[in-house]
C-alpha positions as CSV (number, residue, x, y, z in Angstrom):
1,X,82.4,-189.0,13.8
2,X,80.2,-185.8,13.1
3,X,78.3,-187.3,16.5
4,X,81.1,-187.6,18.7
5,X,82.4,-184.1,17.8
6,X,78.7,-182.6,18.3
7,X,79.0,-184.4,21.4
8,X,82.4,-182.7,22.7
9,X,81.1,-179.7,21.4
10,X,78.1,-180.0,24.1
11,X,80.0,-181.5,26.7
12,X,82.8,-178.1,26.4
13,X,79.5,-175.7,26.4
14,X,77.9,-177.6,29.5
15,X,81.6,-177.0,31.4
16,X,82.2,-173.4,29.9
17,X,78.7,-172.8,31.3
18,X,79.5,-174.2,34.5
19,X,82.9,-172.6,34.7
20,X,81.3,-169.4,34.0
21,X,78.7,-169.8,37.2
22,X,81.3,-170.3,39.7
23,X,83.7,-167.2,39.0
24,X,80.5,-165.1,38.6
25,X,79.7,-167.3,42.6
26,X,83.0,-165.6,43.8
27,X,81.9,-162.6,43.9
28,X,78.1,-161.0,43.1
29,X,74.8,-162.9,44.1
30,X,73.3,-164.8,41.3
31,X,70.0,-163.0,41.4
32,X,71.4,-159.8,39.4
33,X,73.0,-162.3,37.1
34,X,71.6,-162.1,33.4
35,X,71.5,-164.8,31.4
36,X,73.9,-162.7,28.8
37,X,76.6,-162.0,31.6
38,X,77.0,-165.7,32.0
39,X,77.0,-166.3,28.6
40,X,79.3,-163.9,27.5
41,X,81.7,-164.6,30.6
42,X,81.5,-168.5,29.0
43,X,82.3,-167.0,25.8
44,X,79.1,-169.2,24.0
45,X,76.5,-168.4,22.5
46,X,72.9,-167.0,24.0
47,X,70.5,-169.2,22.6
48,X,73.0,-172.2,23.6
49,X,72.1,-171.7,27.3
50,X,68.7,-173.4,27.3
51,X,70.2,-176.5,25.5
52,X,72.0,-177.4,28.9
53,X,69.9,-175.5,31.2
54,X,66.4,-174.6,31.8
55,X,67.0,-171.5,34.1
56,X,70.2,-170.0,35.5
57,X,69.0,-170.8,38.7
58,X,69.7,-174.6,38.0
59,X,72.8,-173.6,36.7
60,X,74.1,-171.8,39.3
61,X,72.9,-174.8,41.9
62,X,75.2,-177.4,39.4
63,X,77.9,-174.9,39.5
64,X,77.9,-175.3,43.9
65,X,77.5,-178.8,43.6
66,X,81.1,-179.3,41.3
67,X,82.4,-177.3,43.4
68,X,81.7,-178.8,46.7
69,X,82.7,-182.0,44.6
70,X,85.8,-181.2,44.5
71,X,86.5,-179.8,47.8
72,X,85.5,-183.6,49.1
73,X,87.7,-185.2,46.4
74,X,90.5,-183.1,48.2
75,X,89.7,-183.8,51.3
76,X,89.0,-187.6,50.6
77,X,92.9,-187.6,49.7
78,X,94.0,-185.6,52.0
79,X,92.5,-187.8,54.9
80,X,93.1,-191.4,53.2
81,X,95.1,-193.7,55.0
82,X,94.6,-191.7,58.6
83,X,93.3,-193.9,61.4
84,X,92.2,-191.0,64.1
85,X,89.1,-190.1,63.6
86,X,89.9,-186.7,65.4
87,X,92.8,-186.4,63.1
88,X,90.2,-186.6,60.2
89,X,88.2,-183.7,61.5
90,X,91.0,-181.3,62.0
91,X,92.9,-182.4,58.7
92,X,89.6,-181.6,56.9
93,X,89.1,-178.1,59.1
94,X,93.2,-176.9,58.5
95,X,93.3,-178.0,55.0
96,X,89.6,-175.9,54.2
97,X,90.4,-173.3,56.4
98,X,93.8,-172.9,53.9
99,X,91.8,-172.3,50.9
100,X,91.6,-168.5,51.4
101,X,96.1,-169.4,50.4
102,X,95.7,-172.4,48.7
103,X,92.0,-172.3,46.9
104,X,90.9,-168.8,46.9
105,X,88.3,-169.0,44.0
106,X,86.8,-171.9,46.5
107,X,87.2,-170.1,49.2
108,X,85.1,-166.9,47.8
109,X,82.5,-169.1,46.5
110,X,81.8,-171.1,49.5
111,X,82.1,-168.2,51.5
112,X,79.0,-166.6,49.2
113,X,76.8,-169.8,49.2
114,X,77.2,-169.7,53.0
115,X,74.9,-172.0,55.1
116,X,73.8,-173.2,51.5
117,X,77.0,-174.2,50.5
118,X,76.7,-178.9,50.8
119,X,79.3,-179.9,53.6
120,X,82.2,-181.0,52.4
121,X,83.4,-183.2,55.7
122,X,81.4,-186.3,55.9
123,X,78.8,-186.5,59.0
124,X,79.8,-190.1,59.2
125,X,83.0,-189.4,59.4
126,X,81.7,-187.4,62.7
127,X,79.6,-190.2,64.0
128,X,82.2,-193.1,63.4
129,X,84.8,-190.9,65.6
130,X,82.0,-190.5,68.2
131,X,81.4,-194.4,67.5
132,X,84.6,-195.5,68.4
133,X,84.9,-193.3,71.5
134,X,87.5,-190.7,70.1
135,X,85.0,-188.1,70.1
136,X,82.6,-186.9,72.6
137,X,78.8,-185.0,71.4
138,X,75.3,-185.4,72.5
139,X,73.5,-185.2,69.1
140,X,75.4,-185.7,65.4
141,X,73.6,-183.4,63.5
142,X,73.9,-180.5,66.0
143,X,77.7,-181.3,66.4
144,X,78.1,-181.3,62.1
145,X,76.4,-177.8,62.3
146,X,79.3,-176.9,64.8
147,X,81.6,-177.7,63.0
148,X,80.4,-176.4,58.9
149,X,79.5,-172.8,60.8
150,X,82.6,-172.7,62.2
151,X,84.4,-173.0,59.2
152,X,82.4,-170.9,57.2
153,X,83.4,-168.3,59.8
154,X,86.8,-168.8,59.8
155,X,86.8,-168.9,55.8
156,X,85.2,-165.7,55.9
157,X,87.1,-163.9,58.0
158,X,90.7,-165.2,56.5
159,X,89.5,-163.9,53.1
160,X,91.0,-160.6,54.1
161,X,93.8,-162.2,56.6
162,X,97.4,-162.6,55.6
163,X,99.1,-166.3,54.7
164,X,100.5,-166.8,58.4
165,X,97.6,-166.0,59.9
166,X,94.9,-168.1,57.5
167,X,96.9,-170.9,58.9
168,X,97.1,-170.2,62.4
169,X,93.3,-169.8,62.1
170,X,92.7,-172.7,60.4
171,X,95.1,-174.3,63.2
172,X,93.4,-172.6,66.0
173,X,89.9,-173.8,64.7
174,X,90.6,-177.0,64.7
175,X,92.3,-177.3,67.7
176,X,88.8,-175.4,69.7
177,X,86.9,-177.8,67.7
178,X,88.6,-180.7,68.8
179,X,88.5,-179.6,72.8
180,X,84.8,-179.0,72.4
181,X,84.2,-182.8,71.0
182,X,86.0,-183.6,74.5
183,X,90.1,-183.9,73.7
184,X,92.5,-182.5,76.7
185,X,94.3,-179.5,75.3
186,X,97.5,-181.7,75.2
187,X,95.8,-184.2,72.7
188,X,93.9,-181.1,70.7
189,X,97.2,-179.3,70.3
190,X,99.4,-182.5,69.3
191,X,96.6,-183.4,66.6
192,X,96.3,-180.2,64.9
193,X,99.9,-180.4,64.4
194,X,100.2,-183.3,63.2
195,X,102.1,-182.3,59.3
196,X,99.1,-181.8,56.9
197,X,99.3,-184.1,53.5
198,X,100.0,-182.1,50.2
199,X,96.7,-180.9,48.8
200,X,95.9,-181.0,45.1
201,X,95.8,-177.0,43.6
């Protein structure tokens, strides 16, 4: 018993940690980040940080990982059951191009990780659309870049936009992304309008 609850106890100071790092991600650069700050902001101890963590550093890379963790897990449900490929990209570019509304602790972070920040949209989701003929590139890894810098953009620049028009960027993104992978604007247009599945808060 006095194991498991020393246990919980550890598992609860990992997360605080954690939790800690990615509100202090939303806004300031880690690198003027003391060890106390993130301590005190996880209300734990100091000398409980180098249980769980060798360097702040690490910490701060965990803290972007669960983050972009979750962003996938929402866009893996918000995507299931579609069978366009081209319908997958511009679900995952409307519904992340939202979080500025819908996410905006996301939002911040990923917009402060930047290039950094692990892609949430899956590459072979890109390649199995260009597979099957739905979309049209010349090189995967050039068009994925495309399509993460774009974004990142577009998150950027809706962190300071109203509601209506965070979603008419997120719209409008992924209607130029879907013309530049080779859809007519008829078929780019119909596609990003498609109604976007509820999304997890």
């Amino acid at each position: 018993m006095n194991g498991g609850r020393l246990d919980r106890r550890k598992a609860q100071t990992r997360a605080a940690l954690i939790d800690a790092a990615r509100t202090i991600l939303t806004s300031r650069d880690p690198a003027g980040v003391s060890i106390q700050e993130i301590t005190e902001a996880a209300d734990v101890g100091f000398g409980s940080f180098y249980n769980h963590f060798p360097s702040k550093q690490e910490l701060f890379d965990l803290a972007v990982v669960t983050a972009a963790a979750e962003h996938r897990a929402l866009l893996d449900a918000a995507t299931a059951g579609l069978t366009d490929p081209a319908e997958v990209l511009a679900v995952a570019v409307r519904v992340t191009g939202r979080f500025p509304r819908t996410h905006a602790d996301l939002a911040r972070l990923i917009d402060r990780v930047g290039t950094g920040y692990p892609a949430a949209y899956r590459i072979d989701a890109l390649r199995h659309a260009h597979d099957v003929g739905r979309l049209c590139f010349d090189d995967a890894e050039v068009a994925f870049a495309c399509v993460n810098g774009s974004v990142l953009g577009v998150l950027h620049h809706s962190l300071h936009a109203d509601d209506q028009r965070i979603d008419e960027a997120a719209d409008r993104l992924a209607v130029s992304l879907l013309r530049m992978f080779g859809l007519v604007e008829g078929d780019a247009r119909k596609v990003a309008s498609r109604p976007l599945p509820p999304v997890a808060p």
